[in-house]
GUNU-486658 format. One record per residue: residue in three letters; x negated, z, y of N, C-alpha, C in turn; residue number from 1. Coordinates in steps of 0.05 Angstrom, whole numbers, always signed. Example, Ala and Ser with C-alpha at 12.3 -4.5 7.8 and 13.67 -1.06 7.14 Angstrom:
2
  type    n.px    n.pz    n.py   ca.px   ca.pz   ca.py    c.px    c.pz    c.py  seq
   ALA    -264    +156    -114    -246    +156     -90    -264    +156     -66    1
   SER    -257    +142     -45    -273    +143     -21    -258    +157      +1    2
//
This chain:
174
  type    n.px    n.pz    n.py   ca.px   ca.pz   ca.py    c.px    c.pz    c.py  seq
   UNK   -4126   +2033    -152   -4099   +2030    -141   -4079   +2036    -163    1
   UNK   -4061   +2055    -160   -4032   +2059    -173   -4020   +2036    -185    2
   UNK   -4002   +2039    -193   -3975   +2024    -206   -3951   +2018    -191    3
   UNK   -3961   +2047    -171   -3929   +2044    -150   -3955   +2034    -125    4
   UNK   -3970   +2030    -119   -3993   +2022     -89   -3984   +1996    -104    5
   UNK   -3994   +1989    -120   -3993   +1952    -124   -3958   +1946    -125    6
   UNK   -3946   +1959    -134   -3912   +1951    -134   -3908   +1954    -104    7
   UNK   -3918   +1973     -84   -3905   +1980     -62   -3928   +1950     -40    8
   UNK   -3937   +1946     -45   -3959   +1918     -28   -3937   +1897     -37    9
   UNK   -3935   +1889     -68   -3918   +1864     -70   -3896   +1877     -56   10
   UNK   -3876   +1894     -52   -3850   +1897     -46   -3853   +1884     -14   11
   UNK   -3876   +1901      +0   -3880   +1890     +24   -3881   +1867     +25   12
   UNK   -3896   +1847     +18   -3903   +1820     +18   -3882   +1799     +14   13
   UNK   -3865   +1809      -7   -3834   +1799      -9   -3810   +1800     +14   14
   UNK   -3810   +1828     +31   -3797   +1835     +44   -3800   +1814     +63   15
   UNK   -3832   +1811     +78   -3846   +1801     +93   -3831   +1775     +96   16
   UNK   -3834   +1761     +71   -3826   +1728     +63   -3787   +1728     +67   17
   UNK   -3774   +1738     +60   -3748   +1747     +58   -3745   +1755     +95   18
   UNK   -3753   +1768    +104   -3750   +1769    +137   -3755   +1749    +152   19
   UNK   -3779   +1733    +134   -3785   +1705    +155   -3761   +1688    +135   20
   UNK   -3748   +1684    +127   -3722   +1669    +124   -3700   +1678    +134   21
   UNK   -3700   +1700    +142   -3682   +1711    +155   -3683   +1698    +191   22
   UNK   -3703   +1707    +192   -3715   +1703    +230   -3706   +1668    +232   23
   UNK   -3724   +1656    +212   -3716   +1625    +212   -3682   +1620    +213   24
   UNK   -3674   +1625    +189   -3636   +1620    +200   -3635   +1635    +225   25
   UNK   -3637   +1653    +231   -3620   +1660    +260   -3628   +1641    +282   26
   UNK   -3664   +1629    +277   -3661   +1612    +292   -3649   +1589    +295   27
   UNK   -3654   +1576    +279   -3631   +1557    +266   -3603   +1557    +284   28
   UNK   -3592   +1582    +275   -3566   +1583    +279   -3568   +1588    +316   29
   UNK   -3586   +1592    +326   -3586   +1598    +353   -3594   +1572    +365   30
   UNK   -3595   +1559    +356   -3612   +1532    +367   -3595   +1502    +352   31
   UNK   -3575   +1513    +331   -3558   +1489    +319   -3541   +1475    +340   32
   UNK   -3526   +1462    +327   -3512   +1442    +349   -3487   +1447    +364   33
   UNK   -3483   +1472    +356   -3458   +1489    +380   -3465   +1504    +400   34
   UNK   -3507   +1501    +404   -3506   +1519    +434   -3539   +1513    +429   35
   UNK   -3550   +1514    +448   -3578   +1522    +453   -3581   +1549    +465   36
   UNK   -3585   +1566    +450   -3590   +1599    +456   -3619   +1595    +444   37
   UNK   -3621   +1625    +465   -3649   +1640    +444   -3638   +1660    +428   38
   UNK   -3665   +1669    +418   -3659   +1698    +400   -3645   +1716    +407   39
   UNK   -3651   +1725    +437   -3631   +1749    +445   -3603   +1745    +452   40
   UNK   -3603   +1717    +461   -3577   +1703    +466   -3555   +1713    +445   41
   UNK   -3576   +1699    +426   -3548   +1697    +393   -3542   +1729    +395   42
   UNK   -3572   +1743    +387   -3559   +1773    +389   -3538   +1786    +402   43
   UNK   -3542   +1782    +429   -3518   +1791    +444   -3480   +1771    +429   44
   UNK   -3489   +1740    +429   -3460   +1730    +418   -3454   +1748    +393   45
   UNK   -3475   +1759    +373   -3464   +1763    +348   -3454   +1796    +351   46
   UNK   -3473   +1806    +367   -3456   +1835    +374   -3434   +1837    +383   47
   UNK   -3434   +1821    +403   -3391   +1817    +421   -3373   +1807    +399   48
   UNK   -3393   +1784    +386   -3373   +1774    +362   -3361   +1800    +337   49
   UNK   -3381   +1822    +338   -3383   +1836    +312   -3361   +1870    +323   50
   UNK   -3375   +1871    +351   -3365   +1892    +367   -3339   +1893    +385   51
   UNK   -3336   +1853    +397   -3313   +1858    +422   -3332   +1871    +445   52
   UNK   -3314   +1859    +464   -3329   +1872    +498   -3344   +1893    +489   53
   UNK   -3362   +1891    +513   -3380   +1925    +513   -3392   +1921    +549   54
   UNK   -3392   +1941    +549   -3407   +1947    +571   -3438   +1935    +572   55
   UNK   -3439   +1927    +593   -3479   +1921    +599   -3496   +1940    +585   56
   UNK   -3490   +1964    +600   -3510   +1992    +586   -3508   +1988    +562   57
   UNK   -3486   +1985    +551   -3486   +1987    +523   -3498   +1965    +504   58
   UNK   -3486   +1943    +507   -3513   +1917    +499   -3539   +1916    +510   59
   UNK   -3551   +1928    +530   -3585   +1936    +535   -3585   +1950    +508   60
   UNK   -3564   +1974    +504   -3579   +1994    +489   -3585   +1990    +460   61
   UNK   -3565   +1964    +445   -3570   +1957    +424   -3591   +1938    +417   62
   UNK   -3596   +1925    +445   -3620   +1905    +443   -3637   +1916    +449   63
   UNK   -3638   +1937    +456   -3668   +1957    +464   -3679   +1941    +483   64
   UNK   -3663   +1940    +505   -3680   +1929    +531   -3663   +1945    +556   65
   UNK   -3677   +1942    +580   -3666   +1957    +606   -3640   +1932    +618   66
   UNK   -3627   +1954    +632   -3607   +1937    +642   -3603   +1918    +654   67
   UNK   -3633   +1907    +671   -3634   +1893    +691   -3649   +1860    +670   68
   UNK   -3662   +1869    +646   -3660   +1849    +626   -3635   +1834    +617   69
   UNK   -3618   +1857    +617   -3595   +1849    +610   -3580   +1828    +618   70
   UNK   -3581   +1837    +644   -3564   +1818    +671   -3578   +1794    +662   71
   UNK   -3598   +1778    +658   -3610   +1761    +658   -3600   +1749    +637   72
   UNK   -3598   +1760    +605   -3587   +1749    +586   -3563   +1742    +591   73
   UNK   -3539   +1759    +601   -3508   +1750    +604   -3509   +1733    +625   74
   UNK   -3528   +1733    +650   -3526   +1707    +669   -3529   +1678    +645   75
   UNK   -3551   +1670    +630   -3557   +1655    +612   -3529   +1649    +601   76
   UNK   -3514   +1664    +586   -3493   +1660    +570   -3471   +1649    +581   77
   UNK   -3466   +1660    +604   -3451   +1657    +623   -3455   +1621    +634   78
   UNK   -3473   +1626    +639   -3476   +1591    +650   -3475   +1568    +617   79
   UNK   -3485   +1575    +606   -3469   +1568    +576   -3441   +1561    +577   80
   UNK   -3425   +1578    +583   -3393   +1582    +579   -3396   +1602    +552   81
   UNK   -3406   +1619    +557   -3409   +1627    +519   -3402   +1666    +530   82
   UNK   -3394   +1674    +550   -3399   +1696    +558   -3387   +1704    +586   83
   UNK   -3363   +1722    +596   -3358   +1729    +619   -3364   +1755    +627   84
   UNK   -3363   +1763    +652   -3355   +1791    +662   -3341   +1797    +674   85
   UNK   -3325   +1820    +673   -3309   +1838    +688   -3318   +1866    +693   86
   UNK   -3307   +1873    +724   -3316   +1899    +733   -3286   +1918    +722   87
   UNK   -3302   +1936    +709   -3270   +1968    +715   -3265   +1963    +734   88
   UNK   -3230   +1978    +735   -3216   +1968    +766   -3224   +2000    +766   89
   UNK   -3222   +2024    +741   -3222   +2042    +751   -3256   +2047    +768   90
   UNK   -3283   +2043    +762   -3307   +2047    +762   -3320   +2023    +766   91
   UNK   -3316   +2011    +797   -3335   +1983    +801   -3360   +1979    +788   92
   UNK   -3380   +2002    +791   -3406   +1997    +770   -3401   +1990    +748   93
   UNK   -3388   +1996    +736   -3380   +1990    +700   -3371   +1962    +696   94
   UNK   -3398   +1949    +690   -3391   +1916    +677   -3384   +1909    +647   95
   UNK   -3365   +1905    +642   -3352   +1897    +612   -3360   +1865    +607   96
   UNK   -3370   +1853    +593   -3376   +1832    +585   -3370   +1828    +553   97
   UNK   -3354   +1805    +556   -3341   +1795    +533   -3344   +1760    +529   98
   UNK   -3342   +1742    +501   -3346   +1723    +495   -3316   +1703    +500   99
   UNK   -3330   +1687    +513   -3300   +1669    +518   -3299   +1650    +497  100
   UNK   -3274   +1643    +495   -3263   +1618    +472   -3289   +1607    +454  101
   UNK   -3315   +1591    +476   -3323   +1576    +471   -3353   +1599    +452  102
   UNK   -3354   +1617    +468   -3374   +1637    +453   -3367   +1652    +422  103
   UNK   -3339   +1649    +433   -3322   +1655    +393   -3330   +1636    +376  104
   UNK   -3327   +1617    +383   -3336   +1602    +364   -3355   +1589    +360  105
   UNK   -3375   +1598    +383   -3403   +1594    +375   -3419   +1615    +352  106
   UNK   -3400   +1640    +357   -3398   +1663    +338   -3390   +1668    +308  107
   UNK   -3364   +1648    +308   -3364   +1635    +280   -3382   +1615    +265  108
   UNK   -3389   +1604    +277   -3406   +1586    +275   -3427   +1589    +263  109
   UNK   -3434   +1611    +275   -3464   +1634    +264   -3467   +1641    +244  110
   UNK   -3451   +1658    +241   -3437   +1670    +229   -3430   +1664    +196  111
   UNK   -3422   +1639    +196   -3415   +1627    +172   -3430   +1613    +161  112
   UNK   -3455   +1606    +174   -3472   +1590    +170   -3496   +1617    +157  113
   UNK   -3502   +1642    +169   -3514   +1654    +148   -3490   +1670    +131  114
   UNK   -3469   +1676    +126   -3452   +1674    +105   -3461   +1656     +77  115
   UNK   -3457   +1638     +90   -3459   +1618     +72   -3496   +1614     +52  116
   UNK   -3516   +1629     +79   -3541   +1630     +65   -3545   +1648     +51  117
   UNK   -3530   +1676     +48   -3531   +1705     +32   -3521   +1696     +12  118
   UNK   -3483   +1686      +9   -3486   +1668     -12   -3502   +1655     -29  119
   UNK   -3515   +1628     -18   -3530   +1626     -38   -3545   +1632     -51  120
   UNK   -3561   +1663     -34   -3575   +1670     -41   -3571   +1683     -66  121
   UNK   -3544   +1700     -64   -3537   +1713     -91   -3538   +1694    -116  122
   UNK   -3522   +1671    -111   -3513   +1648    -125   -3535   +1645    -150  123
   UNK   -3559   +1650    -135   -3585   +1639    -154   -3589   +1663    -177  124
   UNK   -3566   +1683    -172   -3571   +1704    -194   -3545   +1711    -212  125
   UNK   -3543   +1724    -238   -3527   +1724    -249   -3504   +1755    -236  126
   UNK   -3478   +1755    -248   -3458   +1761    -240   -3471   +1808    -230  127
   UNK   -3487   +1805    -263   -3497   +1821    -262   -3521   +1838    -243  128
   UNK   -3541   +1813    -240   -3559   +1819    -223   -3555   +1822    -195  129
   UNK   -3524   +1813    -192   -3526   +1812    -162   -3511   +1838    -158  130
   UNK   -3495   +1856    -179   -3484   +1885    -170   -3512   +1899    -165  131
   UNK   -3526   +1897    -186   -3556   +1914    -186   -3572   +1917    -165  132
   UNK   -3577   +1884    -149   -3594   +1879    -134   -3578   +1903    -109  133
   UNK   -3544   +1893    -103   -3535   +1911     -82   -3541   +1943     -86  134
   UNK   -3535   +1950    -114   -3546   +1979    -110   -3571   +1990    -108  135
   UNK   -3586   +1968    -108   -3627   +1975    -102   -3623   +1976     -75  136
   UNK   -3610   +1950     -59   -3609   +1950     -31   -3601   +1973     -16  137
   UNK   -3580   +1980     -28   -3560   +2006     -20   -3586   +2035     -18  138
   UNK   -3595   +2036     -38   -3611   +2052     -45   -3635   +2055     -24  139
   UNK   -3647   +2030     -28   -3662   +2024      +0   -3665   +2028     +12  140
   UNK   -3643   +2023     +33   -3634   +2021     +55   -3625   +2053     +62  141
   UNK   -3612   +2066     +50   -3608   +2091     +61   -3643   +2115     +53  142
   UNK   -3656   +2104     +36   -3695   +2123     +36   -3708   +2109     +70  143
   UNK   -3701   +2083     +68   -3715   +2060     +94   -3713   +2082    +120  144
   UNK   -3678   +2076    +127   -3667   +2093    +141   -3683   +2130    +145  145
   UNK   -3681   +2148    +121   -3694   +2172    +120   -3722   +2169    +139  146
   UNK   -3740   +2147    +128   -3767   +2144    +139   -3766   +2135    +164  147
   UNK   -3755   +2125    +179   -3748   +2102    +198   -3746   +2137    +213  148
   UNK   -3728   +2155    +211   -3720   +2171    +228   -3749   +2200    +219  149
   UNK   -3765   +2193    +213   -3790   +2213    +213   -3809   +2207    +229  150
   UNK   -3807   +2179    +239   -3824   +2161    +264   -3807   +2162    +283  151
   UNK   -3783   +2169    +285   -3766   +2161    +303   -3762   +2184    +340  152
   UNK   -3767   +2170    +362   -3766   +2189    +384   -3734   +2204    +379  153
   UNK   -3738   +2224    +401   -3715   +2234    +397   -3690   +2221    +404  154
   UNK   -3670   +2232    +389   -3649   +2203    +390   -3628   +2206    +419  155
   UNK   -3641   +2228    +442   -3622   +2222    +466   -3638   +2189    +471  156
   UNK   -3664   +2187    +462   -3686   +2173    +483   -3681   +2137    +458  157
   UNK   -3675   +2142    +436   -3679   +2123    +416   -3664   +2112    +424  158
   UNK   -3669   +2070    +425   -3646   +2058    +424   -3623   +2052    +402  159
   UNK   -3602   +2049    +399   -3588   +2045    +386   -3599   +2017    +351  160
   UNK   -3603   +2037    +333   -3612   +2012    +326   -3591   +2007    +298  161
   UNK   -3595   +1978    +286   -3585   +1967    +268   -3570   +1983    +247  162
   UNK   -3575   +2011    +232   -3567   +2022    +217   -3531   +2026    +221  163
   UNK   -3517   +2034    +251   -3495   +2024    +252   -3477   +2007    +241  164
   UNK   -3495   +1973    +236   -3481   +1951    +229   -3475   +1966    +194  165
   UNK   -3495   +1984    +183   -3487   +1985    +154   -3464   +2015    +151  166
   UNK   -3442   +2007    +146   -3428   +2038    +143   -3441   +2060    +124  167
   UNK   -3424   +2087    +137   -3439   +2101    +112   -3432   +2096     +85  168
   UNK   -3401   +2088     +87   -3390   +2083     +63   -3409   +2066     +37  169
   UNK   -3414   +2042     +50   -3431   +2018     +41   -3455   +2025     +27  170
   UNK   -3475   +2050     +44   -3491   +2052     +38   -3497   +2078     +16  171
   UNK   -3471   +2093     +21   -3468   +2111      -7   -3459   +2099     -34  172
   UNK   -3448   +2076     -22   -3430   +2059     -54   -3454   +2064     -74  173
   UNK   -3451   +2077     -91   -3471   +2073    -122   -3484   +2085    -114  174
//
């Protein structure tokens, strides 16, 4: 085995451990004491929170699920108080769903609470290590991305995925 096979196993194995702390806070934060959601729940609050209204079609398409999943999640939210809808006056089919009062701030909530865990996470490194670490990430993240789209169906058919949330700007920095 290589130098880069054994560096590229630990990188995995790290990543691995770092995603299950990730998965854990969101649950956390989906299940803390300003709401009992599930996983897809929060997802949808943190996308309205991150995005503002969107259309149904359009939250299926970021959650990579069919529309009629959908309806099921915003009914959920909805009976929450965490989530409304409205129809276009121009286009009755066209459902806009957006977070009410009480979903904003179940959104901040979230929100600040993994804020506050990236934080620390930096915290545990010096002023230095933490520009570096962002430019490995940066780095990362835009080769991740390259590979991600050599597996990837064609993108009329692909759902919308996460690379959005990172600008290009962000990910060219350094």
């Amino acid at each position: 085995m290589s130098n880069l096979d054994e560096r590229a196993n630990d990188f995995g194995l790290i990543v691995r451990d770092i995603l299950k702390q990730f998965m854990h806070l969101h649950d956390l934060a989906a299940c803390g004491p300003q709401a009992n959601m599930g996983h897809q729940d929060l997802r949808v609050v943190e996308h309205l929170g991150e995005s503002g209204p969107q259309m149904m079609r359009s939250l299926a398409e970021h959650l990579g699920v069919a529309v009629n999943s959908m309806t099921n999640l915003v009914d959920n939210l909805e009976q929450k108080g965490l989530a409304h809808r409205t129809r276009s006056e121009i286009d009755r089919r066209v459902v806009h769903v957006a977070l009410t009062d009480e979903g904003k701030r179940v959104f901040d909530s979230a929100a600040f609470a993994k804020f506050q865990f990236h934080r620390a996470l930096l915290a545990a490194l010096t002023e230095d290590e933490q520009q570096i670490l962002l430019v490995l990430f940066r780095k990362i993240a835009r080769e991740g991305w390259k590979q991600v789209e050599k597996f990837s169906i064609p993108p009329t058919h692909a759902p919308h995925h996460p690379a959005s949330s990172l600008s290009a700007e962000k990910l060219d920095a350094n």
